[in-house]
C-alpha positions, 0 to 999 in steps of 0.5 A, a space after each residue: 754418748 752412752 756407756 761405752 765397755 770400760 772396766 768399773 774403776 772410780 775416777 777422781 777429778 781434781 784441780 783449781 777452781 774454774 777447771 771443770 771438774 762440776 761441768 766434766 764430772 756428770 757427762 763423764 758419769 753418764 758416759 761410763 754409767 757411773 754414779 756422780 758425785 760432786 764433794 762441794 755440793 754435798 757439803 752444801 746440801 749437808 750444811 744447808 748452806 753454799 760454801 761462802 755462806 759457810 765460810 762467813 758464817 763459820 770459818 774454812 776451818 769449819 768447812 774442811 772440816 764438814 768437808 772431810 766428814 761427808 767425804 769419808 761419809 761418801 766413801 763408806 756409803 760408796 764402794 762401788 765405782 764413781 766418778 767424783 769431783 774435789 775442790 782444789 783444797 781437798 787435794 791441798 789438805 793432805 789429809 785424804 790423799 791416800 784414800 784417793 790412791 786407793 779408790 780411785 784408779 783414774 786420778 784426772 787433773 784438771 790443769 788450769 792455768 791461773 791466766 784462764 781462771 778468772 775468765 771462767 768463775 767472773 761471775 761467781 766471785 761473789 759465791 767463792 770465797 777468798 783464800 788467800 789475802 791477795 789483793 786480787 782474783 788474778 793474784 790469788 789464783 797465782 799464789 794457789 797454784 804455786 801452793 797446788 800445782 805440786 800436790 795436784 801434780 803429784 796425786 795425778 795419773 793423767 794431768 790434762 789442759 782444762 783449756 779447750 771446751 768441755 766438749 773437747 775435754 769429754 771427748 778426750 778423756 773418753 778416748 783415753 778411758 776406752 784404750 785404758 780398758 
């Protein structure tokens, strides 16, 4: 598509797993001509490990808490604009949401309903981590949205259905990054 005439602004991609933020995040990149970042693969090339590896070896205590330094690391290496994509227990902990105001003008929630999830990370569920003590992927994803939905909601300036294709997706938000100009 290529960088089309947009103010610089940061955009901030957030929502639960399976949304997209990881698929969305460098095409959207490429078409504002912005730097991409993706704050879980950070963490993992920090750690040298994947997120699960982490999580079992340590605890999440230990990865929200790496994930918050390369966070702040990120932020203070990058004061320009981005585009970046959060896991949905970023937003969730709290701790960062009013640097995520400040630095990022577009906040997109990536709204997945918890029905589709499964669908989109079945053969991932080995390299993700349980969060909850559900007895099932279908029932975690339903208790994280009742957790997140609100949090998500909230820090959101444009909530957007994760359903369609990443294609329609792309097309969409570039649409309304061009009239947000």
């Amino acid at each position: 598509m290529g960088g089309f005439a947009v103010n610089k602004v940061s955009i901030l991609l957030h929502g639960p797993r399976g949304a997209g933020k990881s698929t969305l995040g460098p095409l959207l990149a490429d078409d504002m001509d912005l730097p991409f970042f993706d704050l879980d693969r950070l963490v993992e090339s920090r750690a040298g490990l994947r997120i699960h590896e982490i999580v079992d070896t340590e605890d999440w205590e230990r990865f929200r808490s790496l994930e918050r330094r390369v966070f702040d690391d990120l932020m203070r290496r990058n004061s320009g604009a981005m585009v970046l994509a959060v896991g949905g227990g970023f937003v969730a902990e709290g701790e960062r949401l009013g640097v995520l105001r400040q630095r990022f003008a577009q906040r997109i929630w990536l709204d997945l309903p918890p029905a589709f999830q499964a669908d989109r990370i079945l053969d991932q569920t080995s390299q993700r981590p349980k969060l909850t003590q559900a007895a099932n992927w279908d029932q975690e994803f339903a208790v994280l949205d009742r957790q997140r939905r609100p949090l998500d909601e909230a820090l959101a300036t444009l909530r957007v259905d994760a359903t369609p294709p990443v294609q329609v997706l792309r097309a969409s938000l570039n649409q309304h990054l061009r009239s947000a100009d």
